[in-house]
N, CA, C and O atoms as a printed pandas DataFrame, in Angstrom:
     atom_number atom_name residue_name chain_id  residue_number  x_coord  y_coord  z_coord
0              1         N          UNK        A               1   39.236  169.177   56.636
1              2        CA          UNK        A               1   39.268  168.887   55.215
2              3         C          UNK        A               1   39.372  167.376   55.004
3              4         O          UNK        A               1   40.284  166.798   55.596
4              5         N          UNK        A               2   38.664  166.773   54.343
5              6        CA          UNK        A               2   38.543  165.140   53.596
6              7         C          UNK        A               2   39.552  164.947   53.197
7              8         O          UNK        A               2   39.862  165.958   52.567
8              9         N          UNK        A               3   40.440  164.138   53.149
9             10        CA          UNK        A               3   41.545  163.512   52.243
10            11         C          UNK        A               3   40.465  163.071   50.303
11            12         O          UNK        A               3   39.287  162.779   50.101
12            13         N          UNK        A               4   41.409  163.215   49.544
13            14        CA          UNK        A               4   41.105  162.591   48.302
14            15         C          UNK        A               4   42.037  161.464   47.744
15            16         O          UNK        A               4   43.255  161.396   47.911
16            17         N          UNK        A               5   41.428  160.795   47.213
17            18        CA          UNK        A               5   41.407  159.416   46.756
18            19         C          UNK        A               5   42.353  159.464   45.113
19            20         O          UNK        A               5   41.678  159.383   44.086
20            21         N          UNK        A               6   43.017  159.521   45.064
21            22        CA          UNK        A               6   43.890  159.164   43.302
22            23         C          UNK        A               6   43.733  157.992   42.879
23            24         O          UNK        A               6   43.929  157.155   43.760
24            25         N          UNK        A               7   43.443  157.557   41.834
25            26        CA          UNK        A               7   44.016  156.281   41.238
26            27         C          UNK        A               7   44.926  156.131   39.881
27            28         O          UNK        A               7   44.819  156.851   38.888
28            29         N          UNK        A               8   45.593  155.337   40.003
29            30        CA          UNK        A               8   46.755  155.681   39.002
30            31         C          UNK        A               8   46.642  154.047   38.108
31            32         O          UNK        A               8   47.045  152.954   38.507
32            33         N          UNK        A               9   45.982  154.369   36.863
33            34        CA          UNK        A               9   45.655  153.023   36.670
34            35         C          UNK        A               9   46.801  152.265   35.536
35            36         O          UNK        A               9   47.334  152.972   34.681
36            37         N          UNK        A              10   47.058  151.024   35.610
37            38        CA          UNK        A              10   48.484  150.527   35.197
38            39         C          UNK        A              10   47.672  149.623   33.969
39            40         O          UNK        A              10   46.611  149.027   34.154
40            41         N          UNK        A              11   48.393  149.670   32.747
41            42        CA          UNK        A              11   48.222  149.147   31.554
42            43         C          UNK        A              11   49.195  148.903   31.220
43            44         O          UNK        A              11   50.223  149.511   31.520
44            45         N          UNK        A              12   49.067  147.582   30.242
45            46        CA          UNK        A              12   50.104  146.541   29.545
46            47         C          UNK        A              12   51.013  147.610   29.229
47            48         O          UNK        A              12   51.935  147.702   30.039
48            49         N          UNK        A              13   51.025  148.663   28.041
49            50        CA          UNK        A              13   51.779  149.520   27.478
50            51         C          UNK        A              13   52.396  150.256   27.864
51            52         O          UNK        A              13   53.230  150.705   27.077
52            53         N          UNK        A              14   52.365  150.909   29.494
53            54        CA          UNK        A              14   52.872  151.344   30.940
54            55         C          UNK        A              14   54.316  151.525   30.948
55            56         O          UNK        A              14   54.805  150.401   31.070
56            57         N          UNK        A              15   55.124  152.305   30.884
57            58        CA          UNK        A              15   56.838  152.233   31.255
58            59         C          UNK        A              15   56.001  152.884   33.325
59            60         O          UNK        A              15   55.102  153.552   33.836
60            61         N          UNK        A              16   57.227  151.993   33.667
61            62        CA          UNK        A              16   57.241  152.383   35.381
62            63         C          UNK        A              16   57.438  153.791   35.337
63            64         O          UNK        A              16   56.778  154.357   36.208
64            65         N          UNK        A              17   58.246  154.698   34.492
65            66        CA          UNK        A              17   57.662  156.210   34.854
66            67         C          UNK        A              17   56.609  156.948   34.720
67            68         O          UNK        A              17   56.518  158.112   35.109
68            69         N          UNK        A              18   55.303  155.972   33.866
69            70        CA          UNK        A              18   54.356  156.559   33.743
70            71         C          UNK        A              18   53.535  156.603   35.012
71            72         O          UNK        A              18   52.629  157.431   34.924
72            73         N          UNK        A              19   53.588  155.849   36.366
73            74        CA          UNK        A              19   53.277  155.267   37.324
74            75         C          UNK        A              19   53.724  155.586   38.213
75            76         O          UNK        A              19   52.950  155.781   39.150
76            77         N          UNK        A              20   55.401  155.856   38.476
77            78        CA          UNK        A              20   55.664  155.928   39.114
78            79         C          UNK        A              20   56.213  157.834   39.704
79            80         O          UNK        A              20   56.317  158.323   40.829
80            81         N          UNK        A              21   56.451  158.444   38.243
81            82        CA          UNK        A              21   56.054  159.505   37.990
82            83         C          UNK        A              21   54.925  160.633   38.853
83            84         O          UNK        A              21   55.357  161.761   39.091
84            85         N          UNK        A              22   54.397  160.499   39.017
85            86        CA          UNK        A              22   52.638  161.366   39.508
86            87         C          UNK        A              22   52.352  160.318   40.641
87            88         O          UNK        A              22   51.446  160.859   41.275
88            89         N          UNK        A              23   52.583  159.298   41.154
89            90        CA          UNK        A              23   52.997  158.785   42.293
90            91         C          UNK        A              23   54.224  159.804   43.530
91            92         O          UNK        A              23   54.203  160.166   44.707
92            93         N          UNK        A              24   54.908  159.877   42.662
93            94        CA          UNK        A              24   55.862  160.447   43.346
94            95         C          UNK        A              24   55.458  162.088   43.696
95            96         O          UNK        A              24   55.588  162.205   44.915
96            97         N          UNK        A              25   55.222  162.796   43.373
97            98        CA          UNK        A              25   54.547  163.901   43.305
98            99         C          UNK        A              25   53.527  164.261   44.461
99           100         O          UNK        A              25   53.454  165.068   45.388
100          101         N          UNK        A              26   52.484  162.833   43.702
101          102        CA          UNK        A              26   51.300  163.043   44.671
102          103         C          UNK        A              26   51.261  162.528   46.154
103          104         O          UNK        A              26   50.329  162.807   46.909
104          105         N          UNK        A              27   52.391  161.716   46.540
105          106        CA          UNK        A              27   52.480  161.099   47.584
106          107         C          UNK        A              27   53.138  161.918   48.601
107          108         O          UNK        A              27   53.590  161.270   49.545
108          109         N          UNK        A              28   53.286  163.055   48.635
109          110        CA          UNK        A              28   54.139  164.075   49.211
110          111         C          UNK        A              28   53.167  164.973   49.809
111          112         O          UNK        A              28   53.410  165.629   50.821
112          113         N          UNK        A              29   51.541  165.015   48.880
113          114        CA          UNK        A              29   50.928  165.798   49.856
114          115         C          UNK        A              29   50.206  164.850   50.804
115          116         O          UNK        A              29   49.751  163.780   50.398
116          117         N          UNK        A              30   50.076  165.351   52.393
117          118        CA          UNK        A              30   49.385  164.530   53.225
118          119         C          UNK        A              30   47.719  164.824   52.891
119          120         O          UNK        A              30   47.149  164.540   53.945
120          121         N          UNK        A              31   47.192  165.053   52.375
121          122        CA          UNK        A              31   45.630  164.800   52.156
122          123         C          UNK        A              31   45.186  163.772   50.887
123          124         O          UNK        A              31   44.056  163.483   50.493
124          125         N          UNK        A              32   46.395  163.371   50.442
125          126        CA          UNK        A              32   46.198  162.520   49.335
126          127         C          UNK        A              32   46.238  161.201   48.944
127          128         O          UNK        A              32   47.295  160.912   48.382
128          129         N          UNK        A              33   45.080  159.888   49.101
129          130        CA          UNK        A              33   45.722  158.771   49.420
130          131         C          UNK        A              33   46.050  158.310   47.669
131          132         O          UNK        A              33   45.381  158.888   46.813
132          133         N          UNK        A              34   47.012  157.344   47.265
133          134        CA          UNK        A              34   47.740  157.085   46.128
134          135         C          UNK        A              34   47.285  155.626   45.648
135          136         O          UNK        A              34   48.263  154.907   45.849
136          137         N          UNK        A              35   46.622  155.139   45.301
137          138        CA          UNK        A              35   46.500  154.046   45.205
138          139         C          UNK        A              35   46.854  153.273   43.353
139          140         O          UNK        A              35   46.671  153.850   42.281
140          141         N          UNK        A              36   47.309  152.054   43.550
141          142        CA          UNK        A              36   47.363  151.732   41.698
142          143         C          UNK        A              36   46.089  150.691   41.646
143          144         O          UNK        A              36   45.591  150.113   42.611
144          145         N          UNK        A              37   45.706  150.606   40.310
145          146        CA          UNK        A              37   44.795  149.513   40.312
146          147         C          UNK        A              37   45.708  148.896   38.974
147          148         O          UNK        A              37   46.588  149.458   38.322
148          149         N          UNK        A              38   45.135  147.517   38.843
149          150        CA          UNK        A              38   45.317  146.962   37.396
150          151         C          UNK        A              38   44.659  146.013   37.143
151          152         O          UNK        A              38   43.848  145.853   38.054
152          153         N          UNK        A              39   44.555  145.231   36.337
153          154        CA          UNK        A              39   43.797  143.972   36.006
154          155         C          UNK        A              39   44.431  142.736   36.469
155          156         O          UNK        A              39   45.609  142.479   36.218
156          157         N          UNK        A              40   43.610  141.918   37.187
157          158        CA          UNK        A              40   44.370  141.038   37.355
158          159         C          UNK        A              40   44.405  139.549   36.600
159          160         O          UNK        A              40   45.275  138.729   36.891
């Protein structure tokens, strides 16, 4: 089975539980890589 790819994308308006939230979750299964993006 392929691993899948998440992205969890971070905006100005963002509290850290919106982020860090479904991070936490998703980082628990091993087929899942977690990544954040944002603007830089």
């Amino acid at each position: 089975m392929t691993g899948l790819q998440v992205v969890i994308p971070l905006f100005p308006k963002f509290t850290a539980l919106d982020g860090v939230g479904p991070y936490e979750v998703l980082q628990r299964i091993p087929s899942i890589d977690v990544t954040f993006v944002g603007r830089s």
